[in-house]
C-alpha positions as CSV (number, residue, x, y, z in Angstrom):
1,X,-146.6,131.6,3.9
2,X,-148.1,133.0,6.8
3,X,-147.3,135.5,9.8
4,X,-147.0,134.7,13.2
5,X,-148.4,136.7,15.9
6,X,-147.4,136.4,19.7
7,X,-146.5,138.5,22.6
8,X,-143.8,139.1,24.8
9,X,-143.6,136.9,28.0
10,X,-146.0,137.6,30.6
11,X,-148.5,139.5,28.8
12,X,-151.5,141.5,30.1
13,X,-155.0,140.4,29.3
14,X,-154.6,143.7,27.4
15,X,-152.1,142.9,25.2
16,X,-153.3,139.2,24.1
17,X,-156.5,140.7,23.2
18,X,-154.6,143.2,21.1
19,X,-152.9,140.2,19.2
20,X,-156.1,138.3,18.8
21,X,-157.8,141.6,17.5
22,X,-155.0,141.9,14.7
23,X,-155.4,137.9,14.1
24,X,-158.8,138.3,13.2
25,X,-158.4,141.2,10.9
26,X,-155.0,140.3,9.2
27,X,-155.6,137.3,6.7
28,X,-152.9,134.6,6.7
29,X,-151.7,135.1,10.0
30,X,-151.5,132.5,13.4
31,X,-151.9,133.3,16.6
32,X,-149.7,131.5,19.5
33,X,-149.2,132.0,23.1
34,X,-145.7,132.4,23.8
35,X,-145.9,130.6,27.5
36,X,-141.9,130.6,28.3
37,X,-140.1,130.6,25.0
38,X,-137.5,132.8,24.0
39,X,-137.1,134.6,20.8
40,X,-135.2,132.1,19.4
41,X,-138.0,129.3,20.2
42,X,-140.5,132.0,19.0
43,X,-138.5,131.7,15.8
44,X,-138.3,128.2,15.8
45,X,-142.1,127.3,16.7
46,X,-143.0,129.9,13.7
47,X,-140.5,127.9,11.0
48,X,-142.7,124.7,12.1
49,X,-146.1,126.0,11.6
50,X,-144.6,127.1,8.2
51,X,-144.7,130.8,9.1
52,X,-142.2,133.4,7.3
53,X,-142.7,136.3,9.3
54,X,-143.2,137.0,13.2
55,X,-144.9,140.0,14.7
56,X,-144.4,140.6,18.3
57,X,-146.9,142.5,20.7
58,X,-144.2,144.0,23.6
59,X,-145.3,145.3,27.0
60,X,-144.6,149.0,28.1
61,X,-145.9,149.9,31.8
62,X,-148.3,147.0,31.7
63,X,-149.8,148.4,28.3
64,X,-148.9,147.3,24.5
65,X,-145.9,149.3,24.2
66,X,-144.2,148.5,21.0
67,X,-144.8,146.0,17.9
68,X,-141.5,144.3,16.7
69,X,-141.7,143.0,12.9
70,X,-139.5,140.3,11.6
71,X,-138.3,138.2,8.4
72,X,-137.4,134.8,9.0
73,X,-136.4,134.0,5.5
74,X,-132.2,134.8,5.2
75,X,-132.6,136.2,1.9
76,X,-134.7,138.5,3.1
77,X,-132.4,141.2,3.4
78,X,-135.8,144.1,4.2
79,X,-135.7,145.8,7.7
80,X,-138.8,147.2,9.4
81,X,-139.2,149.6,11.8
82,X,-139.7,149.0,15.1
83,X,-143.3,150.8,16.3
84,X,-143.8,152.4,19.5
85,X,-147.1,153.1,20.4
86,X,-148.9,155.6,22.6
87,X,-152.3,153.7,22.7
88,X,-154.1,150.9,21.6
89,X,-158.3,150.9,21.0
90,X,-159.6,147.2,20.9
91,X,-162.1,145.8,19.0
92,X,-164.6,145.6,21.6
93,X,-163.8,149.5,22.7
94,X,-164.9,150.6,18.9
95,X,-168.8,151.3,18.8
96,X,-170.6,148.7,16.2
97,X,-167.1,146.7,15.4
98,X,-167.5,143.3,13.5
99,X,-164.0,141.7,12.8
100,X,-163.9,140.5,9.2
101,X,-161.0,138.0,8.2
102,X,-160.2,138.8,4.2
103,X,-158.2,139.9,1.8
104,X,-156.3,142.9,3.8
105,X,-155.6,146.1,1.5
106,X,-153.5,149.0,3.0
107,X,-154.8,152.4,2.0
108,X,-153.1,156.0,3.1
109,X,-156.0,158.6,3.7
110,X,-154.6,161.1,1.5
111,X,-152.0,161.7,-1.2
112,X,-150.5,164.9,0.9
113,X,-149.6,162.7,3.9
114,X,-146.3,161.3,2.4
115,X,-144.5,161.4,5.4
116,X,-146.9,158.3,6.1
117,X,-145.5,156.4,2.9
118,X,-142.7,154.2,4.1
119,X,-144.8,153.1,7.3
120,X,-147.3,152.1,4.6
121,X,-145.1,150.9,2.0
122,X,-143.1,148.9,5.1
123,X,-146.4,147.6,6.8
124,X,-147.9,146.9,3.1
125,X,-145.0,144.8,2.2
126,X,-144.5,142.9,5.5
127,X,-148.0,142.0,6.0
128,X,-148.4,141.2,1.8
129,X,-151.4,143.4,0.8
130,X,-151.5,145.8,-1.6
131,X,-151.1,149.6,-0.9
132,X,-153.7,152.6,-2.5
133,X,-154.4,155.5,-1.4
134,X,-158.4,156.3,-0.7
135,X,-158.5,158.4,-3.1
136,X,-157.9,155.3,-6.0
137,X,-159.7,153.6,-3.6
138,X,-163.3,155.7,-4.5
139,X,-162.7,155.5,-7.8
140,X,-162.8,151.9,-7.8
141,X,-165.9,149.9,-8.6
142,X,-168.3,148.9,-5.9
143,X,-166.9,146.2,-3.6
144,X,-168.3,143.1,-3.9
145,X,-169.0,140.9,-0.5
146,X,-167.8,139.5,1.7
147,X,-166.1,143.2,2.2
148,X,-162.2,142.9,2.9
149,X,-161.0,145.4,5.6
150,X,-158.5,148.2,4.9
151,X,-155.4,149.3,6.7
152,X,-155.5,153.2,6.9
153,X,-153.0,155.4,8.0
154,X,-153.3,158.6,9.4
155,X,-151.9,161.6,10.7
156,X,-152.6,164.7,12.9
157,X,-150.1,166.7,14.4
158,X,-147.0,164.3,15.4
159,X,-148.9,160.9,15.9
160,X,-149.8,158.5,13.5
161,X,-152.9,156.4,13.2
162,X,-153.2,153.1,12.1
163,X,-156.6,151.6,11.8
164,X,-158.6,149.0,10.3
165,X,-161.9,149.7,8.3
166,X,-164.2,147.9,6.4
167,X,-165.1,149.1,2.7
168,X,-167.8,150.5,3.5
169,X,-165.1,153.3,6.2
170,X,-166.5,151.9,8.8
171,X,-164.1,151.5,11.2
172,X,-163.9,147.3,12.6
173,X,-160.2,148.0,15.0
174,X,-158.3,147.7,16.4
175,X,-156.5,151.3,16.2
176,X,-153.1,151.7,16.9
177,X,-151.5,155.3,17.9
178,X,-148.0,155.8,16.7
179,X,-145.7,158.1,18.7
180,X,-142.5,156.9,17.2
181,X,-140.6,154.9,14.7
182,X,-137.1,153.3,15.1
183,X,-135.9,152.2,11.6
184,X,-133.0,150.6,11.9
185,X,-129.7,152.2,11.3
186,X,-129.5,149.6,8.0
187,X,-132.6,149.7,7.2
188,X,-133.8,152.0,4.1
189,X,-137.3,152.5,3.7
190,X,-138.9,150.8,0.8
């Protein structure tokens, strides 16, 4: 199964290279322009191309504003929070990035940020890659090429970082800052 990435309607140049930066780092997932379709047709287009999840890239002030996760599977009874973000970094904005398409693992920096756990746990599970923290992570033998990139989260103060890096911590984008969560009033964190 794969994930579906698109846009809102009407992107900015901005905000489709923000979508093609997270299809080039996130194994298994498609990219489409959404042109004039609704949600529904989003939906629709996505259970064609054989995809069971859709991530959309929505526009605040002209700027990627928010990123809206769904499930398109019934069963599926797991809610996601919606992400609100401050700013975005693009690949091309991080010195020396090189987008690798692999095996995605999601990683939290440090065992004392738990606040950062069900974002990970959430992301982890939606985007289907495993979750460590680094700290397991350096324990673990030497990686062996091609080098799959890791999902880190972050914190400082009352933002949240989401990044991608390569095994080596070097850091391939795009970076996503956090400045608030809206889990749904159903939802329960994994």
């Amino acid at each position: 199964m794969t994930l579906l990435i698109t846009t809102s309607r009407e992107p900015t140049r901005r905000i489709r290279t923000l979508g093609h930066d997270l299809n080039r780092v996130i194994s298994g997932s498609q990219w489409i322009n959404r042109g004039r379709l609704n949600h529904e047709g989003v939906i629709a287009e996505a259970i064609a191309l054989g995809a069971d999840r859709v991530m959309f890239i929505e526009r605040w002030k002209g700027a990627p504003g928010k990123i809206e996760l769904h499930l398109l599977r019934p069963e599926d009874r797991v809610y996601y929070p919606v992400i609100y973000l401050s700013s975005v970094t693009l690949q091309s904005e991080i010195q020396g990035s090189a987008s690798i398409r692999a095996g995605l693992v999601a990683s939290i920096t440090s065992r004392e940020q738990l606040h950062l756990k069900p974002l990970a746990e959430a992301l982890a599970f939606f985007l289907q890659v495993p979750l460590t923290s680094s700290e397991d992570a350096s324990l673990a033998s030497p990686p062996v090429p091609p080098f799959p990139p890791r999902l880190f989260f972050d914190s400082k103060g009352p933002r949240i970082t989401v990044t991608f890096k390569n095994k080596l911590d070097t850091e391939i984008g795009p970076r996503l800052e956090i400045k608030k969560l809206a889990w749904s009033d159903r939802s329960q964190p994994l």
